[in-house]
N, C-alpha and C positions, 0 to 999 in steps of 0.2 A: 813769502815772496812779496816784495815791493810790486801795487802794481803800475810802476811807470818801468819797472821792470819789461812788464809784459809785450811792451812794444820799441822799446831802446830802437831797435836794428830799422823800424818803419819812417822814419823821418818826420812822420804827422806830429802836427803840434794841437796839445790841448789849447783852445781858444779860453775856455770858460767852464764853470759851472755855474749856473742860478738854482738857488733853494726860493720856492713859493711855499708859504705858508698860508694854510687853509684854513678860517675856520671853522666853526661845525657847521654843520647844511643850511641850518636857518637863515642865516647870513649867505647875501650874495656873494658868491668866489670874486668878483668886479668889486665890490665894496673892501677886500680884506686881503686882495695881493698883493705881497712886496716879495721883490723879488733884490737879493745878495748875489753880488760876480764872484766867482772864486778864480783866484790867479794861480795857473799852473805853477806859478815858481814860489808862493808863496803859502799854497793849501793843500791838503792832504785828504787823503781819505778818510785820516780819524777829524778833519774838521766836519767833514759830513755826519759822520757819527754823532758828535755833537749836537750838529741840527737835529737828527733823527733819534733821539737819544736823550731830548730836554731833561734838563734837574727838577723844573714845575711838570706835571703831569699835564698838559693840556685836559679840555673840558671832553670828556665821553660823546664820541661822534664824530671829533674835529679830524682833521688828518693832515700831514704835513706830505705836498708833493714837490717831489727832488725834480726841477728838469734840468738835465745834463744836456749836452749838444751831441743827442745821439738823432742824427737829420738822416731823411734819405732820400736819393733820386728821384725825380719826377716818375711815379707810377711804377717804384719800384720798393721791394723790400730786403735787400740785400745790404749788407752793413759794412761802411766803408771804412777805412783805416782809423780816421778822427772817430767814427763812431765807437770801435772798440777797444781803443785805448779807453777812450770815456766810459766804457762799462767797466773795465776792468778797474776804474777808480771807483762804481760804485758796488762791484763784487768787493771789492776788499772793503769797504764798508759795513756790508752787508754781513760779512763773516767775521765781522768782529765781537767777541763775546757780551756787549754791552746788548749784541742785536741778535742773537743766537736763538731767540727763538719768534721773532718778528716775522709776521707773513706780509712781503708790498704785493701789490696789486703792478702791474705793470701794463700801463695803458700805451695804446697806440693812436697815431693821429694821423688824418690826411689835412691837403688844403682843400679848398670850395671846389674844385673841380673837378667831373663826373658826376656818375649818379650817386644818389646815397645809399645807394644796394651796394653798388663797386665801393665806393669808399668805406664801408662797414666792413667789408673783406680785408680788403689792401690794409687797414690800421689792424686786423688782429691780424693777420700774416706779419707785421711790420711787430706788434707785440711779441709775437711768438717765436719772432726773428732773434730781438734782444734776450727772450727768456730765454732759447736754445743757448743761445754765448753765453750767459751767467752760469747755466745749469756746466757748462764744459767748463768754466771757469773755477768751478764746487761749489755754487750756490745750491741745497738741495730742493729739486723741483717742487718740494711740499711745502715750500715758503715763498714762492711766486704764482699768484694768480695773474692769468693774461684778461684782459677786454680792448676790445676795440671799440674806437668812439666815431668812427669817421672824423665828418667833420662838427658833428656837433660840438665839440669844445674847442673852437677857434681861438689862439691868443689874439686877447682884443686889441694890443698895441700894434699887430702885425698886418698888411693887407692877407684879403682871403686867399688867397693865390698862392702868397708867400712861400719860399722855403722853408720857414722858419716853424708852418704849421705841418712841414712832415717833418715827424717828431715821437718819440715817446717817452713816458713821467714816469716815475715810480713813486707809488702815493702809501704812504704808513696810514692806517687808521687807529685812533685812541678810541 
C-alpha cells in the first residue's frame, strides 16, 4: 500500500519532510546539522530510505535523524491528521526490505514550557503516541525504541516556545 494511500479521504496536506544528519557524539549536533525539505509531490518514501539507507556506511556511532512534521498541540499528545499521514510516510519507509531489520529510536519533544518533570512525560507520551501509529501501521514494535527528551533538545533555529519544538524524530543509529 502506497502510503499517501493511507490518508487520500483526509484532505491534510503533507507540508514537508526534513532529514538531519548526525554525526557521531563527538561532534556537536549544532556544528553538523543540515537539514533537506522533501516535497510532497516530488518525494517518496523510498527517498527516505535512501537517506536512512546510505551506500557509504557512516562512522560507528553516528546516527541519522528523520524529522518529519509530526507536531502536536500545546500540552497535548494526540496525533493529528498532517501528523499521520507523515508517519505513514515514514512506516512505509521503515518496512522497506533495504530497512527490515533497523531498530529507530523514536524521540519525543516538548517546547520550554512547564516543568521539566511534566515535559519529560508529555515527550515520551508524545513518543509513545507516534510508536502506537507505526506499530498499527506494521511497523513491529521490536524495531522502535521510544525516549523522551522534553525539552532538552530544543531546535536551535526555533524560539523555545515554538510549535515547531513539539515534535518527534526518528533517529537510526550506525
Amino acid at each position: 500500500m502506497n502510503c499517501r494511500d493511507c490518508f487520500r479521504n483526509t484532505g491534510s496536506a503533507l507540508l514537508g519532510i526534513a532529514i538531519l544528519a548526525i554525526a557521531p557524539a563527538t561532534v556537536s549536533a549544532e556544528e553538523v546539522r543540515s537539514r533537506t525539505m522533501f516535497d510532497p509531490g516530488t518525494s517518496t518514501a523510498r527517498d527516505l530510505v535512501v537517506v536512512l539507507d546510505p551506500q557509504d556506511a557512516p562512522a560507528p556511532g553516528s546516527e541519522i535523524s528523520v524529522y518529519l512534521p509530526v507536531r502536536f498541540a500545546f500540552d497535548s499528545d494526540r496525533l493529528s491528521d498532517e501528523a499521520r499521514w507523515n508517519l505513514a510516510v515514514i512506516s512505509e519507509a521503515m518496512l522497506a526490505p533495504e530497512l527490515g531489520d533497523v531498530v529507530f529510536t523514536v524521540e519525543g519533544h516538548t517546547d520550554a514550557s512547564g516543568s521539566a518533570a511534566y515535559n519529560e512525560g508529555l515527550s515520551l507520551r508524545r513518543a509513545r503516541s507516534a510508536t502506537d501509529y507505526l506499530v498499527r501501521l506494521g511497523v513491529p514494535r521490536s524495531r522502535l525504541a521510544v525516549r523522551g527528551l522534553g525539552e532538552r533538545a530544543l531546535l536551535p533555529s526555533a524560539d523555545p516556545l515554538a510549535a515547531e519544538q513539539r515534535r518527534v524524530e526518528f533517529v537510526r543509529r550506525f
